[in-house]
DOBAPA-541856 format. One record per atom (N, C-alpha, C): x, z, y; atom name. Coordinates in steps of 0.02 Angstrom, whole numbers, plus 50000, padded with zeros to 5 digits. Example, Ala and Ser with C-alpha at 12.3 -4.5 7.8 and 13.67 -1.06 7.14 Angstrom:
! residues 2
> px, pz, py, site
> 50660, 50390, 49716, N .
> 50615, 50390, 49775, CA .
> 50660, 50390, 49835, C .
> 50642, 50354, 49888, N .
> 50684, 50357, 49947, CA .
> 50645, 50394, 50002, C .
END
This chain:
! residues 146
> px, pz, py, site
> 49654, 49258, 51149, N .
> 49710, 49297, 51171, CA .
> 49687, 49346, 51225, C .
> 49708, 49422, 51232, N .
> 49677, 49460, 51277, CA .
> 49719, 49442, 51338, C .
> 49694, 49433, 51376, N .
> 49732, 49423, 51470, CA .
> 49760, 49491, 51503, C .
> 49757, 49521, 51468, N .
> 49773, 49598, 51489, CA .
> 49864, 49593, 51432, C .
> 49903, 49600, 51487, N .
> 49988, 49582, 51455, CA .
> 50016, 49656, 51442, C .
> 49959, 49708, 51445, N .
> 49974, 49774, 51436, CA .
> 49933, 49821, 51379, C .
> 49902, 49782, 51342, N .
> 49845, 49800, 51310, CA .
> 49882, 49831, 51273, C .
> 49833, 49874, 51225, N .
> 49845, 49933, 51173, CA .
> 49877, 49902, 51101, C .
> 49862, 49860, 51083, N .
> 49881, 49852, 51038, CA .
> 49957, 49782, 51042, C .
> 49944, 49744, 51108, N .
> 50003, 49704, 51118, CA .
> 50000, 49642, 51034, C .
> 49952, 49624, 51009, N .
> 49937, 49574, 50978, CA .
> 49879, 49555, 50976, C .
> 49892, 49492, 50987, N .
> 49828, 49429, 50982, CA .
> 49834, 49387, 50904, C .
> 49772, 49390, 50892, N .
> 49779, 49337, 50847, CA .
> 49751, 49264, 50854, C .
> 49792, 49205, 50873, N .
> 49768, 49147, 50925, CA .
> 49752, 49086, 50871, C .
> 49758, 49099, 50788, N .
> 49731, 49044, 50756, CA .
> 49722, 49075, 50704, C .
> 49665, 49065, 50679, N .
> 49626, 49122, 50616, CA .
> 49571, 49056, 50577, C .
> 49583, 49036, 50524, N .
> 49532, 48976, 50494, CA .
> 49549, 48963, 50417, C .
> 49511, 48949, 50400, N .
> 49507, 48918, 50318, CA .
> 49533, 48855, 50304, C .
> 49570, 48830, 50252, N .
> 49592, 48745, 50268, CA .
> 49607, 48749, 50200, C .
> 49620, 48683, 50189, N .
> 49645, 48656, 50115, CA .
> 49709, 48662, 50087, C .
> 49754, 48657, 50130, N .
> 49839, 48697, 50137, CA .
> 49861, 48721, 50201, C .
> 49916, 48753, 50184, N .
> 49965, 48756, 50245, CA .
> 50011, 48804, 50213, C .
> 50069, 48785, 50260, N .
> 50134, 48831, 50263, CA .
> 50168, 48824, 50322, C .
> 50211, 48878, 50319, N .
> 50257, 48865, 50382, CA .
> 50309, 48860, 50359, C .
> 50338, 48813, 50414, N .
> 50408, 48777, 50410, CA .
> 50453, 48801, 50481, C .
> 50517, 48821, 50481, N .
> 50538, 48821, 50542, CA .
> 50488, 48859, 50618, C .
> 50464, 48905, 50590, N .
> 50421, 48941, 50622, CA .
> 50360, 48922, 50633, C .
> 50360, 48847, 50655, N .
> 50266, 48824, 50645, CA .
> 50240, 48811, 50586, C .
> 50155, 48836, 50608, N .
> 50108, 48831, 50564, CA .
> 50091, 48758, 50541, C .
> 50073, 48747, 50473, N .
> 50057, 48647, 50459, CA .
> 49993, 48682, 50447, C .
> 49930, 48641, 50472, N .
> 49858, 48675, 50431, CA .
> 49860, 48620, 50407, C .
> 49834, 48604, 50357, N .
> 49798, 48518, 50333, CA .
> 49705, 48542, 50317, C .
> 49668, 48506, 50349, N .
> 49600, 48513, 50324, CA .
> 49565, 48568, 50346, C .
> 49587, 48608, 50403, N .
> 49584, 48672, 50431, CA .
> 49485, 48663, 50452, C .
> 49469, 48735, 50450, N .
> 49400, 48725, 50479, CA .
> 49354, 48710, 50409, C .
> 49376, 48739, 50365, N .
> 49314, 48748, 50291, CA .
> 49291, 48804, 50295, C .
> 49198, 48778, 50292, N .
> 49150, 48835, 50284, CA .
> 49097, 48830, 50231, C .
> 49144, 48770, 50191, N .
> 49091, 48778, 50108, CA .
> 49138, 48755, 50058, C .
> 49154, 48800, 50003, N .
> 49174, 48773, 49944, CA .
> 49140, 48766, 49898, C .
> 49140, 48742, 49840, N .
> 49112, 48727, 49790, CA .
> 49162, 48725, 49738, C .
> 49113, 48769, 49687, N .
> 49175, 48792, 49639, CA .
> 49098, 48750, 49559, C .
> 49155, 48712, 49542, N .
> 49131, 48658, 49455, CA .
> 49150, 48694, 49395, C .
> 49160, 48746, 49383, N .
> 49170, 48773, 49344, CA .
> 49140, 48844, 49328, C .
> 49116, 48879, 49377, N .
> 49076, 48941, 49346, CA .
> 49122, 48997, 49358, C .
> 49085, 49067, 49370, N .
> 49128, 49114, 49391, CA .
> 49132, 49177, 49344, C .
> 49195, 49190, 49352, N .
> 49229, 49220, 49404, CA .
> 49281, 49145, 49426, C .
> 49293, 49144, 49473, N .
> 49318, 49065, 49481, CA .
> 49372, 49069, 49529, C .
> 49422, 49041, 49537, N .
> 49480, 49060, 49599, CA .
> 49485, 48990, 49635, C .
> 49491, 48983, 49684, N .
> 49476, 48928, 49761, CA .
> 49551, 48904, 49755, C .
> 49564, 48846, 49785, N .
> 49631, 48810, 49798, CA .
> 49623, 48789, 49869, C .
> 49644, 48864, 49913, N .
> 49608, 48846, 49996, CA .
> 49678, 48916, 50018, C .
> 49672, 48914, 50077, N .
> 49733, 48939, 50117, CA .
> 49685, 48973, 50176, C .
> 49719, 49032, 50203, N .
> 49707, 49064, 50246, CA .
> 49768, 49049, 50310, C .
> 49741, 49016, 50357, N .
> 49812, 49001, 50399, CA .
> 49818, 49038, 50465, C .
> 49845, 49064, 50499, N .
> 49835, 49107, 50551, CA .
> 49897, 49143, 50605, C .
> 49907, 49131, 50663, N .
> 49946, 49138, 50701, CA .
> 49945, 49207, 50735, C .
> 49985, 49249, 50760, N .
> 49981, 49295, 50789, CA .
> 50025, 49313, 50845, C .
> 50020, 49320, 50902, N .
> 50056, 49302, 50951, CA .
> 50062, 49356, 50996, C .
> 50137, 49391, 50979, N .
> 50170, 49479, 51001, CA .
> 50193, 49457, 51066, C .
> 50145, 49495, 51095, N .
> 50181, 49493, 51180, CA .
> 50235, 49525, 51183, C .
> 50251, 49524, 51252, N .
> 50339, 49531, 51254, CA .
> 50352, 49625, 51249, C .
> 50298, 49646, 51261, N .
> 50327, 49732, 51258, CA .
> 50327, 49756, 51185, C .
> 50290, 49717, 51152, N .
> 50289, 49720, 51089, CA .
> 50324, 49702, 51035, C .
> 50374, 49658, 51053, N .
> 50417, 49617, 51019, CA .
> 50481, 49660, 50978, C .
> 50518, 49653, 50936, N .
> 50558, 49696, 50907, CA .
> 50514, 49742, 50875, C .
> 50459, 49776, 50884, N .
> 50432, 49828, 50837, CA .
> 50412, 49828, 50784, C .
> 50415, 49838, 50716, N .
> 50362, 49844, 50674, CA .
> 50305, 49828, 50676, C .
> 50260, 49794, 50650, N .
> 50184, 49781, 50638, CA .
> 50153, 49781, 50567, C .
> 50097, 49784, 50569, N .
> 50055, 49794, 50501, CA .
> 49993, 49776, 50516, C .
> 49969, 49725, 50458, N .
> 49914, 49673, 50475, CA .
> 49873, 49700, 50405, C .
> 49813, 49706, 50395, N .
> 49757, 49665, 50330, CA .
> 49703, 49632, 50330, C .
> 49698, 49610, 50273, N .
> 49669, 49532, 50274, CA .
> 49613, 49561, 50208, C .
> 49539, 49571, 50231, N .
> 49509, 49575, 50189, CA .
> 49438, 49539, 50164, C .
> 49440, 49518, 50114, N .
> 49384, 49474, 50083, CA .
> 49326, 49499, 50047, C .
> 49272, 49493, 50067, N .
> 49219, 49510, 50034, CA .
> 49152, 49486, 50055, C .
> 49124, 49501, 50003, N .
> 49032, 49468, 50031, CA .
> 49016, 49535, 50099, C .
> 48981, 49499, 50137, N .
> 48961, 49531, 50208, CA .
> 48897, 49552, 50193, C .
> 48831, 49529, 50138, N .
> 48782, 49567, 50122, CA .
> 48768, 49624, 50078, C .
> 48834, 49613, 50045, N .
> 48843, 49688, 49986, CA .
> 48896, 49727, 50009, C .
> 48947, 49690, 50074, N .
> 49015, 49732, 50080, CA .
> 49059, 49744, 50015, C .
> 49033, 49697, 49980, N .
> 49078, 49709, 49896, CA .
> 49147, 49681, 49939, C .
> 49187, 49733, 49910, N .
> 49267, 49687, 49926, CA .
> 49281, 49647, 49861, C .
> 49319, 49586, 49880, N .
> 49342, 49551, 49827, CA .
> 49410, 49547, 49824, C .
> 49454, 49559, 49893, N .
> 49517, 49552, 49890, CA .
> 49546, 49603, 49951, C .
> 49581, 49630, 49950, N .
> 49662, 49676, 50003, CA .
> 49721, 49651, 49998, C .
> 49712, 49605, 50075, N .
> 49818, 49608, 50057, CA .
> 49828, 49644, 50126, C .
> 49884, 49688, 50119, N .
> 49901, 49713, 50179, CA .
> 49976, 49674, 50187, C .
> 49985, 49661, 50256, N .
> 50057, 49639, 50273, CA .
> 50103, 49681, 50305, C .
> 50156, 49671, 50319, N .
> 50183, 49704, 50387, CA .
> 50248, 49633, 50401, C .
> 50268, 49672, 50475, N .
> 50318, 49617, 50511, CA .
> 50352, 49610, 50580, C .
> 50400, 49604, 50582, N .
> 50438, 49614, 50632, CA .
> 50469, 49563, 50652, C .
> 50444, 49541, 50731, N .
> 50483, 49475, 50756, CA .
> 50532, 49487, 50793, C .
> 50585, 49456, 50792, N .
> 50643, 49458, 50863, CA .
> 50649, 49398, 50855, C .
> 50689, 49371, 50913, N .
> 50721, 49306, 50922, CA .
> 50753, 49302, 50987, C .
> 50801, 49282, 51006, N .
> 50821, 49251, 51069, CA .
> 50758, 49215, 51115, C .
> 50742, 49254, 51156, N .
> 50710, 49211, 51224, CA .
> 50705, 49245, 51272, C .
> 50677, 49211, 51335, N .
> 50684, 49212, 51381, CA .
> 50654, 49263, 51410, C .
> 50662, 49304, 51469, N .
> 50641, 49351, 51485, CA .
> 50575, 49369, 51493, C .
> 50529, 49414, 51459, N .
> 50454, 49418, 51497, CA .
> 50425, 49344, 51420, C .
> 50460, 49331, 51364, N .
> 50434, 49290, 51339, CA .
> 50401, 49323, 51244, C .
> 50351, 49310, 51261, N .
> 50343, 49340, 51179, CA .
> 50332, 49305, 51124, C .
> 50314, 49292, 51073, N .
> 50359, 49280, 51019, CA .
> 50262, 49249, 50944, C .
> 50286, 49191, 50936, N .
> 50227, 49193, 50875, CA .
> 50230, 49198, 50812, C .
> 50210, 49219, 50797, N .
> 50217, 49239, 50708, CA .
> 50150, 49191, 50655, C .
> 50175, 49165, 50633, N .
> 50146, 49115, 50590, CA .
> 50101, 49147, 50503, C .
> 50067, 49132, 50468, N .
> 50080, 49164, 50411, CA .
> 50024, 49089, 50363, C .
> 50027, 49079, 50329, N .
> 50007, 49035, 50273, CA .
> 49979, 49081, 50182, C .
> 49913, 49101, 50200, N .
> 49904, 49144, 50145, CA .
> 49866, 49103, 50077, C .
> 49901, 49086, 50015, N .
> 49857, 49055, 49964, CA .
> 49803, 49107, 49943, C .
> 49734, 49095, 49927, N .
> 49694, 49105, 49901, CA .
> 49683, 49087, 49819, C .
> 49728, 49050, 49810, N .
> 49730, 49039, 49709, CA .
> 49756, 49113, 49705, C .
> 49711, 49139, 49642, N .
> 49751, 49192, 49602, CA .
> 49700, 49250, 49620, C .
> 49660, 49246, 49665, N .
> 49613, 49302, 49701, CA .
> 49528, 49274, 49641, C .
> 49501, 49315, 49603, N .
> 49447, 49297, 49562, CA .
> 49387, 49320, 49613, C .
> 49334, 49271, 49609, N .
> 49288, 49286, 49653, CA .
> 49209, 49296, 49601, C .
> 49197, 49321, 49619, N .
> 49153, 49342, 49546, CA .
> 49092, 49301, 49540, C .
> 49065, 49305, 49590, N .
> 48978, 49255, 49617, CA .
> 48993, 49209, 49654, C .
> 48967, 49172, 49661, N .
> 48955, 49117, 49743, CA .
> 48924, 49177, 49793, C .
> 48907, 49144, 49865, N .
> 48880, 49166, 49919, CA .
> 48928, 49160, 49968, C .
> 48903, 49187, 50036, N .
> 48944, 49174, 50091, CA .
> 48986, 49248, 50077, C .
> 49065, 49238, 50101, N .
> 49108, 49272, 50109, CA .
> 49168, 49262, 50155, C .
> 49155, 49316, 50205, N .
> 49210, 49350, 50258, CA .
> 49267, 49354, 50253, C .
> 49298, 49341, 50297, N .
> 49377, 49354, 50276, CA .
> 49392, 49392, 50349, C .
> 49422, 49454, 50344, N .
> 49425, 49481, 50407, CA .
> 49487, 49518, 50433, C .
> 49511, 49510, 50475, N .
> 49565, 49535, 50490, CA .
> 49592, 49581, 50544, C .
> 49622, 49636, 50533, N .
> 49659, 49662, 50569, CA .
> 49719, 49698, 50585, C .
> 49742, 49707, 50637, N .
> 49827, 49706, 50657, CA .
> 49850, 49778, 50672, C .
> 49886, 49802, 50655, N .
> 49892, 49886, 50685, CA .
> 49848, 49914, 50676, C .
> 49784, 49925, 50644, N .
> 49727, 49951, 50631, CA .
> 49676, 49929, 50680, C .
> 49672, 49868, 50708, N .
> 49642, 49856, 50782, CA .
> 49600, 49783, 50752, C .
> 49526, 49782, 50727, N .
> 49505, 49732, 50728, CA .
> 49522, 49666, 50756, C .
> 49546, 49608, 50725, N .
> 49591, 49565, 50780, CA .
> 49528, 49497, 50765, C .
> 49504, 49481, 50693, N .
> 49451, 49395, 50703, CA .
> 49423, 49396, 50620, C .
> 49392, 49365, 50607, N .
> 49355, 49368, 50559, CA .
> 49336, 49271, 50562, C .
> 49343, 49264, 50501, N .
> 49314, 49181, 50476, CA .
> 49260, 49184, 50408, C .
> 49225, 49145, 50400, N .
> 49160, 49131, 50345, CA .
> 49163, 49067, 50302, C .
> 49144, 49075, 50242, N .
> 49125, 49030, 50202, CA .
> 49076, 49019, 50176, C .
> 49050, 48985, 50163, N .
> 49015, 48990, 50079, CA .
> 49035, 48963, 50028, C .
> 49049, 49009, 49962, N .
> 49068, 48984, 49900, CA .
> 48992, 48961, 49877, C .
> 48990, 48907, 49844, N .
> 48939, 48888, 49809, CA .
> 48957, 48856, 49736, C .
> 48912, 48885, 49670, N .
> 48893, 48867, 49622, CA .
> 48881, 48807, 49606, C .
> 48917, 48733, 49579, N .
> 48906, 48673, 49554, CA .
> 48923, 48657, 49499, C .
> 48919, 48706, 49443, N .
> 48948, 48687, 49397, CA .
> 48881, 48658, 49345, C .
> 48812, 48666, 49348, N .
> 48777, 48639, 49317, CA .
> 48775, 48571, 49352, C .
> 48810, 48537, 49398, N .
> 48779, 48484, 49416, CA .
> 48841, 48436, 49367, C .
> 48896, 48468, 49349, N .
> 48927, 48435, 49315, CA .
> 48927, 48422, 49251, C .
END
């Protein structure tokens, strides 16, 4: 989180990780299995993962009520091949207290996204056009062991 309550962009992103599920309920995030940095895919590629992108973002108070716009992009980091673009956008309000700002939750599935090779791959993100955190994997190839 930046310590600066005036910064340029007025978003932090305070939980950014790979996990086995999650969703949000009632505004909080559930991770289950959070903190994966190897999959293994038994079947051969192009191959799609059953893994979640889970990640919190937390609009300080001058920022709150406005419009925002986030993307979330996936690709190998030695070829820069992209494999996936989702762009978001979003707007929090809520009742609170003065000087109080506001977290925004998001739960992204990864089924349905085709990943073409194994290797390590990036997932990187940013908010308003403002680099905000970046997480790693490695997909790995096991399908001859089966």
């Amino acid at each position: 989180m930046n310590p600066d309550p005036l910064a340029d962009s007025g978003l932090d992103l305070t939980t950014l990780t790979l996990c086995d599920y999650a969703n949000v309920r009632e505004g909080m995030l559930n991770i289950v299995s959070g903190g994966v940095t190897r999959i293994a895919t038994h079947s051969g590629f192009p191959s799609e993962v059953d893994s979640y992108i889970a990640m919190s973002v937390y609009v300080q108070p001058h920022r709150v009520g406005a419009a925002h716009h986030g993307r979330v992009i996936i690709r190998f980091p030695d070829t820069a091949e992209e494999i996936a673009r989702i762009d978001f956008e979003f707007n929090v309000d809520a009742e609170r207290h003065p000087g109080e700002g506001l977290f925004f939750p998001f739960a992204l599935p990864l089924r349905g996204i085709g990943f073409p090779h194994a290797g390590q791959i990036d997932i990187s993100v940013s908010l308003n056009d403002q680099p905000a955190g970046l997480v790693s994997f490695w997909l790995i190839d096991n399908s001859s062991s089966h």
